[in-house]
C-alpha positions as CSV (number, residue, x, y, z in Angstrom):
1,X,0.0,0.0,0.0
2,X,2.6,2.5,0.6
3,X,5.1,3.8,-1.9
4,X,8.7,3.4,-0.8
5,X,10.7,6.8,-0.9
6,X,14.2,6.6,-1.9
7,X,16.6,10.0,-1.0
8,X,20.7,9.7,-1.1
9,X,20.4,5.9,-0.8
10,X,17.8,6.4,1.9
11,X,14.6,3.7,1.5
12,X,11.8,4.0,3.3
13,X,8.5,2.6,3.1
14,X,7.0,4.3,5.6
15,X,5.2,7.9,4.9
16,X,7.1,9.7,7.8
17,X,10.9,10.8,7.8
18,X,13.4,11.7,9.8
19,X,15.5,14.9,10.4
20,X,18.7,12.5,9.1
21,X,16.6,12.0,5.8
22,X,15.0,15.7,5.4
23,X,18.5,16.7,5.4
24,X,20.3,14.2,2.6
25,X,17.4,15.5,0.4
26,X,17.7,19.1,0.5
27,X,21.2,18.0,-1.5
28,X,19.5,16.1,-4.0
29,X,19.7,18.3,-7.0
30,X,18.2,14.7,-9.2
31,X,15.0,14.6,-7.9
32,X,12.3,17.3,-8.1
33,X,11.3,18.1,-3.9
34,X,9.0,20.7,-2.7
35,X,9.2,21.5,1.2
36,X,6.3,22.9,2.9
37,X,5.6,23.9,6.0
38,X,1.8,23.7,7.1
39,X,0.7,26.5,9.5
40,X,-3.0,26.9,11.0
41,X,-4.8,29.2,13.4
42,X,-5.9,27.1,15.9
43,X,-6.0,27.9,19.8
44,X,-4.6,24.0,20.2
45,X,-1.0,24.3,18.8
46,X,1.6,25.2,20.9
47,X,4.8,27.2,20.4
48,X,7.7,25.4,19.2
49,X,10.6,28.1,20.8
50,X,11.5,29.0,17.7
51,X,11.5,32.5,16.2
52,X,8.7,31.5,13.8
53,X,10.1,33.4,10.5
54,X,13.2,30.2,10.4
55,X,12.2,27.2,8.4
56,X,14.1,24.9,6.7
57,X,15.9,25.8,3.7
58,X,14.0,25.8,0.5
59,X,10.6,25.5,2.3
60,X,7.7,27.2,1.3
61,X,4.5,28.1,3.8
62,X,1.4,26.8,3.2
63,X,-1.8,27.8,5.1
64,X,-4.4,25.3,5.8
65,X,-6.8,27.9,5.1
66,X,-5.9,28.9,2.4
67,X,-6.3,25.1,1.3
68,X,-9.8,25.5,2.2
69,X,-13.1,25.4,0.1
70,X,-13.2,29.6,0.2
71,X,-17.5,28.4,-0.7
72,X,-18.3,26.4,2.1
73,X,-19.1,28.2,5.5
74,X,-17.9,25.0,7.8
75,X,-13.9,25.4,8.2
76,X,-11.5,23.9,6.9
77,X,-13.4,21.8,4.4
78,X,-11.9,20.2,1.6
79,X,-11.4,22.0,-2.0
80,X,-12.8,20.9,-5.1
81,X,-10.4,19.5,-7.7
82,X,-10.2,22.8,-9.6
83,X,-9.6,24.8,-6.9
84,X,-6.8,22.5,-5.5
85,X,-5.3,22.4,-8.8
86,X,-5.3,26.5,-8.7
87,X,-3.7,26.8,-5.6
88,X,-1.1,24.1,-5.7
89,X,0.1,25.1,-9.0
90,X,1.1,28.2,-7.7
91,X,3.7,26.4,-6.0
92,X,5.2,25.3,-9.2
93,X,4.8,21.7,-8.6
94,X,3.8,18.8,-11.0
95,X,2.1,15.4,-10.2
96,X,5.8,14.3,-10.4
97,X,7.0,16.1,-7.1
98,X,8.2,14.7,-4.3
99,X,6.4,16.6,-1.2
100,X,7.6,16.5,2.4
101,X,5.4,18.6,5.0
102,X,6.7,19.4,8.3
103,X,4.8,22.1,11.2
104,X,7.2,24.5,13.6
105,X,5.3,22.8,16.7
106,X,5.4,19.3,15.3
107,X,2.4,16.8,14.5
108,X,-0.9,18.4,14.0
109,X,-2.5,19.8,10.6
110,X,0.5,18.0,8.4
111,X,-1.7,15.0,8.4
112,X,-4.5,17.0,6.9
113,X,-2.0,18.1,4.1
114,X,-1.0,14.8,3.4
115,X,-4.6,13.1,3.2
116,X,-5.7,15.6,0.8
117,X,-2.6,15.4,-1.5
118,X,-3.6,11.6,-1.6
119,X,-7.3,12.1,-2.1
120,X,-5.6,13.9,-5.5
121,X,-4.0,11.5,-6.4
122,X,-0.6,12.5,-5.2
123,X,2.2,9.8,-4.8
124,X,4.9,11.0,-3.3
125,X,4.0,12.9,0.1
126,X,5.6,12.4,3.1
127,X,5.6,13.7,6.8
128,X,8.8,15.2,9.0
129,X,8.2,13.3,12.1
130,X,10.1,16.2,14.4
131,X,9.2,19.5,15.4
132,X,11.3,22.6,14.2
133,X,13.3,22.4,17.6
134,X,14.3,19.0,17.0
135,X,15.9,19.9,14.0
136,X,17.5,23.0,15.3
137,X,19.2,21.1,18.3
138,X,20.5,18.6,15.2
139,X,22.5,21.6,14.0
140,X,21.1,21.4,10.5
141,X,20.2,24.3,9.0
142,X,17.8,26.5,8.6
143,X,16.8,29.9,6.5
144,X,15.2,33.5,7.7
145,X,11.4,33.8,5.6
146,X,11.9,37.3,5.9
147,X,15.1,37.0,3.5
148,X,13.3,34.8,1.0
149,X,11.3,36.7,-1.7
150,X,9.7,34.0,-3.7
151,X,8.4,35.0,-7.0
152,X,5.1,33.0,-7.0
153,X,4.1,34.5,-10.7
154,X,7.3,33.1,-12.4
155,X,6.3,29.3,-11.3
156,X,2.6,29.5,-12.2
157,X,0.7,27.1,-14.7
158,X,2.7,23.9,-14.3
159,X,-0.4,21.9,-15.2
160,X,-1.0,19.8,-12.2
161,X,-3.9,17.4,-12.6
162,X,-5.7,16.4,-9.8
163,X,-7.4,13.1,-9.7
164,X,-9.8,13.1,-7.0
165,X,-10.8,9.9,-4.9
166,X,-14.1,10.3,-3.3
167,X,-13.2,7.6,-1.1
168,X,-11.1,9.9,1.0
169,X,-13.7,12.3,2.5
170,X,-16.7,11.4,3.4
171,X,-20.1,13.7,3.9
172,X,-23.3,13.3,6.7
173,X,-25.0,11.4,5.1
174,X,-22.9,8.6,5.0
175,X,-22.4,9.2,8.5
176,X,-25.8,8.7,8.8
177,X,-25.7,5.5,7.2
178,X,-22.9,4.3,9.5
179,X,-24.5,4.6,12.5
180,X,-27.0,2.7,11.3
181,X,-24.9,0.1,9.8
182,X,-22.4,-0.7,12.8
183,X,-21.3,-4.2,11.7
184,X,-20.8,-2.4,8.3
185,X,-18.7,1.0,9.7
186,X,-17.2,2.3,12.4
187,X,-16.7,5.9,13.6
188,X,-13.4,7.0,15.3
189,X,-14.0,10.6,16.7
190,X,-10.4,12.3,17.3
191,X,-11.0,15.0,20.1
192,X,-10.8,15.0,23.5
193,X,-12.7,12.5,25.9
194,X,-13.5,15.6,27.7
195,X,-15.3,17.3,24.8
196,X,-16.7,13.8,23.7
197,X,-18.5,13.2,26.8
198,X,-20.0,16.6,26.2
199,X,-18.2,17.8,29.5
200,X,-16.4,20.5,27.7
201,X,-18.0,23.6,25.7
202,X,-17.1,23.3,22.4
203,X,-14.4,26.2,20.8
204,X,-17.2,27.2,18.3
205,X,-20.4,28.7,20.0
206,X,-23.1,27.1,17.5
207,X,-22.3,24.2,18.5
208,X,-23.9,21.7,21.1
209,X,-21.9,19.3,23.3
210,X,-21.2,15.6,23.1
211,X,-20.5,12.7,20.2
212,X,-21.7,11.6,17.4
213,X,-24.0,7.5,18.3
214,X,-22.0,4.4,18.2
215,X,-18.7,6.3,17.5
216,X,-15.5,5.2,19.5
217,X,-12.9,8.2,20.6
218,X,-9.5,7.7,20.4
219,X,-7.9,11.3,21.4
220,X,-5.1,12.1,18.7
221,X,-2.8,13.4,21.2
222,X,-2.9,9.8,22.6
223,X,-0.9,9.2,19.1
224,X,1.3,11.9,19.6
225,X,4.5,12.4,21.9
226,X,7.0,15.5,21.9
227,X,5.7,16.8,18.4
228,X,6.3,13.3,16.9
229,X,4.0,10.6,16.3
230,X,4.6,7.1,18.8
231,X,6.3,4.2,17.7
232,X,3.8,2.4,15.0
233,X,3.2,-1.0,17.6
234,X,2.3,1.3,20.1
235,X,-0.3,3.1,17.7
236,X,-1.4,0.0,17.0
237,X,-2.1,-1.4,20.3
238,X,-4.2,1.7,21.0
239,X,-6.2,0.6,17.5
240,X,-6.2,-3.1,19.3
241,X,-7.5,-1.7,22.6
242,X,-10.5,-0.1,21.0
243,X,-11.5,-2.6,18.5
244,X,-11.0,-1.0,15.6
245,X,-11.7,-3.6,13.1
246,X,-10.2,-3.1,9.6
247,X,-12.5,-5.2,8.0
248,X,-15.3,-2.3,8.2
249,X,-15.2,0.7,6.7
250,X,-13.6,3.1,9.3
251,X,-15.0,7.0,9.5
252,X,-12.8,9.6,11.5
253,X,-13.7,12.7,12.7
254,X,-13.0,15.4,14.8
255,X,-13.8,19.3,15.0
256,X,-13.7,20.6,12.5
257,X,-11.5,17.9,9.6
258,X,-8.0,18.3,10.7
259,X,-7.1,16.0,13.6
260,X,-9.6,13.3,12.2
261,X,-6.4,13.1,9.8
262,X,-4.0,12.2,12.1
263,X,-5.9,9.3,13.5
264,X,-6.5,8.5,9.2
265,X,-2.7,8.8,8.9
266,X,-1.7,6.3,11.6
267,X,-4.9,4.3,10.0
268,X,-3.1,3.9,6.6
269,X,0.4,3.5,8.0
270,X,-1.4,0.0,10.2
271,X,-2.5,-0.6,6.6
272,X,-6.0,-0.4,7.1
273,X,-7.9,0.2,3.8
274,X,-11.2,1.1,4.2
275,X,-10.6,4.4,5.5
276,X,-12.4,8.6,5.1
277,X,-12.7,11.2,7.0
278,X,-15.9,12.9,7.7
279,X,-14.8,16.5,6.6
280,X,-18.0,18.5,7.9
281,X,-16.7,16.8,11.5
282,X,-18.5,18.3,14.6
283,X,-18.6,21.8,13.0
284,X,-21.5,20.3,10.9
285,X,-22.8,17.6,13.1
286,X,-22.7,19.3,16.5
287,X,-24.9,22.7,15.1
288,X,-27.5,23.8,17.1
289,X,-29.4,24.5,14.2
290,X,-29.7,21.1,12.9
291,X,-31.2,18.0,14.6
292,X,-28.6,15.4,13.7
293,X,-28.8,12.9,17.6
294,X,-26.1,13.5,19.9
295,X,-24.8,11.2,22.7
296,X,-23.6,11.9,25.6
């Protein structure tokens, strides 16, 4: 299932990296490498320590927002095929490029990058498992943003062509059809046992408290240690202890589409198939306009 990245006699067949292997490919001059770095406003990251305006050399920043359908009025949803095709061509890439995504903070909307690059179609994508700091203590280097004056227009129209699996997002009303179909689907809710319990108020004030029926919640930071996702036994042990069962088809969500990926990530690297992400998340379900059942 996954493609095995080879960088300066470096194989992997795993879709995180190291530092070690980030670095040996920033020499590559024979294969064609975009670095981005994924930033997102959310109240949940945490500063890395490190003057925000370094990142590492030849990196480009990529807003998850700005990855965002600009029609929809939930956040963070997922852009159409045109639109994605807009934006990332501005970036001069091709369907050729190899893409690694790393976050200042470590672990937490790269995941989201990555599972939309693969719902395109996109072969080569692959995850810094390390936090900016991590790097930095290494002693490999890194570049000021504010000296950097990329000159988007010049790398325009580089005709990337999207090819869009539905498979990878899912909407409410399959959802729907999951909870009613429990030896069929399962659904993995990624935020906190707090605010799944509905003892927390959610972060978004139209929104009611508590989980979607019949789901399961596996907290992503559960997955996460230091910036850096656990060792993959250990992830899977957590999959084990909650009887995740990858003969169903498996639904994650979360808030509001983004740490539903991380939980999809570690999904695909236990090679579990049947796998989507409920994009609309609990910023769709959880509206007090609507009357989709809650538990408690």
């Amino acid at each position: 299932m996954n493609n095995k990245l080879k960088i300066k006699n470096i194989e992997t067949a795993s879709p995180l990296i190291n530092c070690q292997q980030l670095y040996h490919s920033l020499s590559d001059t024979n294969t064609n490498i975009c670095i981005f770095e994924i930033t997102i406003k959310s109240v949940n990251q945490c500063s890395s320590g490190i003057d925000d305006q370094l990142i590492i050399p030849n990196a480009k920043k990529m807003s998850i927002e700005e990855f965002s359908n600009p029609n929809s009025e939930l956040p963070h949803m997922m852009p159409d095929s045109k639109q994605f095709e807009e934006r990332i061509s501005n970036y001069g890439i091709t369907n050729n490029t190899l893409i690694i995504l790393y976050e200042q903070s470590g672990i937490y909307a790269s995941p989201r990058v990555w599972w939309m690059f693969k719902s395109m179609g996109h072969k080569n994508v692959y995850i810094l498992n390390a936090t900016i700091s991590q790097w930095v203590k290494l002693g490999l280097p890194v570049e000021n943003v504010k000296n950097l004056a990329p000159d988007i227009k010049s790398i325009r129209n580089q005709g990337y062509s999207a090819n869009y699996n539905k498979d990878f997002f899912c909407n409410i009303n399959k959802v729907k059809e999951a909870i009613d179909n429990p030896n069929e689907y399962q659904i993995v809710d990624a935020r906190s046992l707090e605010r799944f319990q509905g003892k927390q108020a959610e972060p978004r004030k139209t929104l009611r408290s508590g989980h979607i029926p019949n789901s399961i919640n596996l907290p992503f930071q559960q997955l996460l240690s230091n910036g850096k996702f656990i060792e993959l036994e250990a992830i899977k042990q957590q999959f084990i202890d909650l009887n995740i069962d990858g003969s169903k088809s498996i639904i994650f969500t979360c808030g509001s589409g983004v740490t539903a990926c991380i939980l999809a990530f570690a999904g695909y690297m236990l090679n579990y198939t049947n796998l989507s992400v409920y994009d609309g998340s609990w910023s769709e379900w959880g509206l007090t306009s609507s009357n989709n059942p809650i538990e408690k």
